[in-house]
C-alpha positions as CSV (number, residue, x, y, z in Angstrom):
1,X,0.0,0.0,0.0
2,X,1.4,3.5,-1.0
3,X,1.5,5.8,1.7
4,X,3.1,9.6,1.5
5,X,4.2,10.6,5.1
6,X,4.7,13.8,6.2
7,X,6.9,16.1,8.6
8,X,7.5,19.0,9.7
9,X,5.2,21.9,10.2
10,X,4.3,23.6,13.6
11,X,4.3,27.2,14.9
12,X,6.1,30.0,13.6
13,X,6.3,33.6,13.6
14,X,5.3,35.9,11.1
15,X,8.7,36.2,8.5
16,X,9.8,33.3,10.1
17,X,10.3,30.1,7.9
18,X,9.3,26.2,8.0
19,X,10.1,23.5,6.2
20,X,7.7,20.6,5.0
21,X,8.9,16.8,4.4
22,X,7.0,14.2,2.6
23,X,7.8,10.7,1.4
24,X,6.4,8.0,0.0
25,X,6.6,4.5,1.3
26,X,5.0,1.0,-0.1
27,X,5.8,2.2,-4.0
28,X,7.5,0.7,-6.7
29,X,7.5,3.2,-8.7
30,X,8.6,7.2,-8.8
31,X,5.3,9.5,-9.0
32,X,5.5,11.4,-12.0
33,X,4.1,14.6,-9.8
34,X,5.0,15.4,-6.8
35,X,3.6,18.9,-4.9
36,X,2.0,20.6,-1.9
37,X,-1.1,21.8,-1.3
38,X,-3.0,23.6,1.4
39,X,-6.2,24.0,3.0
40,X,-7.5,26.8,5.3
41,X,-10.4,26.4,7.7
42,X,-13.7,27.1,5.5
43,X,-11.7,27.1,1.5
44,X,-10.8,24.9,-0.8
45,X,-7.6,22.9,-1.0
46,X,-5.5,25.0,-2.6
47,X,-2.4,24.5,-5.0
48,X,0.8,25.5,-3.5
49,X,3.5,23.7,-5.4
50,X,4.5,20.6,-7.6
51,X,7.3,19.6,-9.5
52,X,7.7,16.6,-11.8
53,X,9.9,13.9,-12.4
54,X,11.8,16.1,-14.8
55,X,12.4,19.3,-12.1
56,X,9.9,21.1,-13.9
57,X,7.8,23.1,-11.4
58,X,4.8,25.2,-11.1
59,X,4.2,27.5,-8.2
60,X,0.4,28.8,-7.4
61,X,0.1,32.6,-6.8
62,X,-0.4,32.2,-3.1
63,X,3.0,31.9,-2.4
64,X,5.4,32.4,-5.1
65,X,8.5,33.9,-4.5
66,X,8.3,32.4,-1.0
67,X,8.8,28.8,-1.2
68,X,10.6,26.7,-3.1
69,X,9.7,23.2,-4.0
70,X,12.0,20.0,-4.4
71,X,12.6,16.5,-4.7
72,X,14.7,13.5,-4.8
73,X,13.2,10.7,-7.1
74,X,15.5,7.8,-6.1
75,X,13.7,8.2,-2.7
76,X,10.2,8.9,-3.5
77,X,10.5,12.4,-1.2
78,X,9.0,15.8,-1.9
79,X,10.0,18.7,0.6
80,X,8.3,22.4,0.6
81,X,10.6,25.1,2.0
82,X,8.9,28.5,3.1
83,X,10.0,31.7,3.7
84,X,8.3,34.9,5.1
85,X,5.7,33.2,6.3
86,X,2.5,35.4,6.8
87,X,-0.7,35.0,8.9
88,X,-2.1,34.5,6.0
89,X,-0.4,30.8,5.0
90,X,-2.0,29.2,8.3
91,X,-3.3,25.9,6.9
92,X,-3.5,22.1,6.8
93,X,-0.7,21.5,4.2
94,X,-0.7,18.5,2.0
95,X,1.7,16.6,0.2
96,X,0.1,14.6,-2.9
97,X,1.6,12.3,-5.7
98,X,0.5,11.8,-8.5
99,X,1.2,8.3,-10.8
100,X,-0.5,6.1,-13.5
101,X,-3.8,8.3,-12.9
102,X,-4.0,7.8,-9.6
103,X,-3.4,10.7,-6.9
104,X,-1.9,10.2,-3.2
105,X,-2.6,12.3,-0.2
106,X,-0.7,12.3,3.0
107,X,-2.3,13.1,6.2
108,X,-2.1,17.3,6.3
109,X,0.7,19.2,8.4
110,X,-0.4,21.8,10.6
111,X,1.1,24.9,10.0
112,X,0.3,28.3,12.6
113,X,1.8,31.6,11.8
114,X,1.1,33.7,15.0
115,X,3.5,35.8,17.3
Protein backbone atom coordinates (compact mmCIF):
# COMPACT_ATOMS: atom_id res chain seq x y z
CA UNK A 1 0.00 0.00 0.00
CA UNK A 2 1.38 3.46 -0.99
CA UNK A 3 1.54 5.77 1.66
CA UNK A 4 3.09 9.60 1.46
CA UNK A 5 4.21 10.62 5.12
CA UNK A 6 4.73 13.80 6.23
CA UNK A 7 6.89 16.09 8.62
CA UNK A 8 7.51 19.04 9.73
CA UNK A 9 5.17 21.88 10.20
CA UNK A 10 4.26 23.62 13.63
CA UNK A 11 4.26 27.17 14.90
CA UNK A 12 6.05 30.01 13.58
CA UNK A 13 6.30 33.56 13.60
CA UNK A 14 5.30 35.93 11.11
CA UNK A 15 8.71 36.17 8.49
CA UNK A 16 9.77 33.32 10.10
CA UNK A 17 10.28 30.12 7.86
CA UNK A 18 9.30 26.21 8.03
CA UNK A 19 10.08 23.53 6.20
CA UNK A 20 7.68 20.64 5.01
CA UNK A 21 8.85 16.76 4.35
CA UNK A 22 6.96 14.25 2.60
CA UNK A 23 7.79 10.68 1.42
CA UNK A 24 6.39 7.99 -0.01
CA UNK A 25 6.57 4.55 1.29
CA UNK A 26 5.04 1.02 -0.14
CA UNK A 27 5.84 2.20 -3.97
CA UNK A 28 7.52 0.69 -6.72
CA UNK A 29 7.47 3.25 -8.66
CA UNK A 30 8.57 7.16 -8.82
CA UNK A 31 5.31 9.51 -9.00
CA UNK A 32 5.51 11.43 -12.04
CA UNK A 33 4.14 14.62 -9.77
CA UNK A 34 5.01 15.42 -6.75
CA UNK A 35 3.55 18.86 -4.89
CA UNK A 36 2.04 20.57 -1.87
CA UNK A 37 -1.14 21.79 -1.25
CA UNK A 38 -3.00 23.56 1.35
CA UNK A 39 -6.25 24.00 2.96
CA UNK A 40 -7.50 26.78 5.31
CA UNK A 41 -10.40 26.39 7.70
CA UNK A 42 -13.67 27.15 5.50
CA UNK A 43 -11.68 27.12 1.54
CA UNK A 44 -10.83 24.94 -0.85
CA UNK A 45 -7.63 22.89 -1.03
CA UNK A 46 -5.48 25.01 -2.61
CA UNK A 47 -2.44 24.46 -4.98
CA UNK A 48 0.75 25.50 -3.47
CA UNK A 49 3.54 23.74 -5.35
CA UNK A 50 4.48 20.65 -7.60
CA UNK A 51 7.32 19.61 -9.45
CA UNK A 52 7.67 16.64 -11.76
CA UNK A 53 9.85 13.88 -12.43
CA UNK A 54 11.83 16.08 -14.80
CA UNK A 55 12.42 19.32 -12.14
CA UNK A 56 9.89 21.10 -13.85
CA UNK A 57 7.84 23.15 -11.35
CA UNK A 58 4.85 25.23 -11.11
CA UNK A 59 4.19 27.51 -8.24
CA UNK A 60 0.42 28.77 -7.38
CA UNK A 61 0.13 32.63 -6.81
CA UNK A 62 -0.41 32.23 -3.13
CA UNK A 63 3.04 31.93 -2.44
CA UNK A 64 5.44 32.36 -5.06
CA UNK A 65 8.55 33.92 -4.49
CA UNK A 66 8.28 32.40 -1.02
CA UNK A 67 8.78 28.75 -1.23
CA UNK A 68 10.59 26.72 -3.09
CA UNK A 69 9.73 23.25 -3.97
CA UNK A 70 12.02 20.05 -4.38
CA UNK A 71 12.62 16.48 -4.69
CA UNK A 72 14.75 13.53 -4.83
CA UNK A 73 13.16 10.69 -7.14
CA UNK A 74 15.52 7.81 -6.10
CA UNK A 75 13.66 8.17 -2.70
CA UNK A 76 10.22 8.93 -3.53
CA UNK A 77 10.49 12.37 -1.24
CA UNK A 78 9.03 15.79 -1.91
CA UNK A 79 10.05 18.67 0.64
CA UNK A 80 8.34 22.43 0.58
CA UNK A 81 10.55 25.10 1.97
CA UNK A 82 8.89 28.48 3.08
CA UNK A 83 9.97 31.66 3.71
CA UNK A 84 8.25 34.85 5.06
CA UNK A 85 5.66 33.20 6.33
CA UNK A 86 2.48 35.42 6.76
CA UNK A 87 -0.68 34.97 8.93
CA UNK A 88 -2.10 34.45 5.98
CA UNK A 89 -0.40 30.78 5.01
CA UNK A 90 -2.00 29.24 8.28
CA UNK A 91 -3.30 25.86 6.85
CA UNK A 92 -3.47 22.11 6.78
CA UNK A 93 -0.69 21.46 4.24
CA UNK A 94 -0.74 18.45 1.98
CA UNK A 95 1.71 16.58 0.25
CA UNK A 96 0.08 14.65 -2.87
CA UNK A 97 1.59 12.34 -5.72
CA UNK A 98 0.49 11.79 -8.50
CA UNK A 99 1.18 8.32 -10.79
CA UNK A 100 -0.51 6.15 -13.53
CA UNK A 101 -3.78 8.32 -12.91
CA UNK A 102 -4.02 7.80 -9.61
CA UNK A 103 -3.37 10.71 -6.86
CA UNK A 104 -1.93 10.22 -3.16
CA UNK A 105 -2.58 12.27 -0.22
CA UNK A 106 -0.66 12.33 2.99
CA UNK A 107 -2.25 13.05 6.21
CA UNK A 108 -2.11 17.27 6.28
CA UNK A 109 0.66 19.18 8.40
CA UNK A 110 -0.44 21.84 10.62
CA UNK A 111 1.08 24.88 9.99
CA UNK A 112 0.33 28.27 12.57
CA UNK A 113 1.78 31.57 11.83
CA UNK A 114 1.06 33.70 14.95
CA UNK A 115 3.49 35.82 17.34
Amino acid sequence: QVRLVQSGGGLVQPGGSLRLSCVASGSTFTFYKMGWYRQAPGKQRNLVATIDNNGRTFYGDSMKGRVTISRENAKNTVDLQMNNLKPEDAAVYYCDGYHDEQEYWGQGTQVTVSL
